[in-house]
C-alpha positions, 0 to 999 in steps of 0.5 A: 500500500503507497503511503506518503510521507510529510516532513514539516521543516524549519531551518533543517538543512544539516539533517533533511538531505539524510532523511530524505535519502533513507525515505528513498530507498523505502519501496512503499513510500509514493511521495516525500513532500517537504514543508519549508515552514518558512526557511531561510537557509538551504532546507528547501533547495536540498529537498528539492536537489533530492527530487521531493515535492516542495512546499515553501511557507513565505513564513514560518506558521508552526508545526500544525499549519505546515503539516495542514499544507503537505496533507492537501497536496499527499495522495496515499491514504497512509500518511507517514510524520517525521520530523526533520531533525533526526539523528540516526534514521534507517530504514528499519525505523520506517518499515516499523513506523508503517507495517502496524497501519498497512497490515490493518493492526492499527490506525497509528502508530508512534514512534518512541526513541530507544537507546538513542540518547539519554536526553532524547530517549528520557523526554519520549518515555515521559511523555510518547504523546508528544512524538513526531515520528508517526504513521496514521491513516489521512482520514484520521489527521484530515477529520481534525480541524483548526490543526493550523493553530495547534503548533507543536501540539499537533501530535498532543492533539492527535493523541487525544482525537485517537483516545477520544474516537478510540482509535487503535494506537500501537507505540514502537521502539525506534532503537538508536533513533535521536534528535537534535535538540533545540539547545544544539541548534541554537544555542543555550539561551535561544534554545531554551526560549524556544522550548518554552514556546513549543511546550506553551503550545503543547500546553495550550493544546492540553486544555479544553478549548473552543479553537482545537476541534474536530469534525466529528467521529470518523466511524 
């Protein structure tokens, strides 16, 4: 079954040209659509040089909108989410991510670091809901409405629709699989404002709120 992988990115030009190479030579994979969410270094024409379909925000508009933007141009009905700053990815992260949806198991899966690094690996068993590394079924993610305003709490959000609809959700080990961290790219005080805003984003997803909706039950 093809399955289309979205990979919303912000300035990830040192990493999108591995994960796009290690997407490649994955058969099942129709498409790999890169969402330049407002770059402003090399992201976009990387992805390109490597033949993927390219969207480019004229501004970044958060980890919600740009997912929103590779969801309306995908053909699969299997949607494969990762993030655009992995460390480590092999094929065998994305057969494990994908085989659970395309045999009818689940309707997504999650990805969880393991034996990666500490600082990533402890982040993820605290809390699995918050990974981006995701396979799910497009009618799932395209019944959410309002995800543009989710920012880093798109994958909170997806989690609790799941639970709500009670879907089936399989969580998966991704052994030796990591992240740059944002403390790593942009340095110690930047980095730290910038988690603190992606955790008020996730925070604000938590809550019980009018602009977070969906558009009802899929079943």
């Amino acid at each position: 079954m093809p399955v289309s992988a979205i990979i919303p990115a912000f300035n990830e030009e040192k990493t999108i040209g591995e994960i796009i190479k290690v997407l490649a030579k994955v058969d099942t994979i129709e498409e790999i659509i890169v969402v330049s969410d407002g770059s402003r270094d090399r992201t976009a024409s990387i992805a390109r040089e490597l033949g993927t379909t390219v969207i480019e925000l004229p501004q970044n508009m958060g980890k919600g909108a740009a997912i929103k933007k590779g969801l309306e141009v995908c053909k699969s009905d299997i949607v494969l989410l990762l993030d655009a700053d992995l460390i480590g990815l092999r094929e065998i992260h994305i057969r494990k991510l994908l085989e659970p949806v395309i045999k009818n198991q689940c309707d997504m899966t999650v990805g969880v670091f393991n034996g990666g690094r500490i600082s990533t690996d402890l982040a993820q068993k605290i809390a699995p809901q918050l990974s981006g590394q995701r396979a799910v079924r497009k009618s799932i993610i395209n019944n959410m409405e309002y995800m543009e305003k989710a920012g880093y709490g798109i994958e909170v959000t997806l989690t609790r629709y799941a639970k709500r609809e009670k879907i089936k959700v399989i969580e998966v080990k991704l052994k030796y699989l990591s992240h740059v961290t944002k403390e790593e790219k942009y340095g110690i005080i930047n980095g730290f404002n910038k988690r603190l805003k992606m955790y008020w984003e996730i925070y604000k997803c938590l809550r019980p709120t009018k602009r977070l909706k969906y558009k009802g039950s899929i079943k």
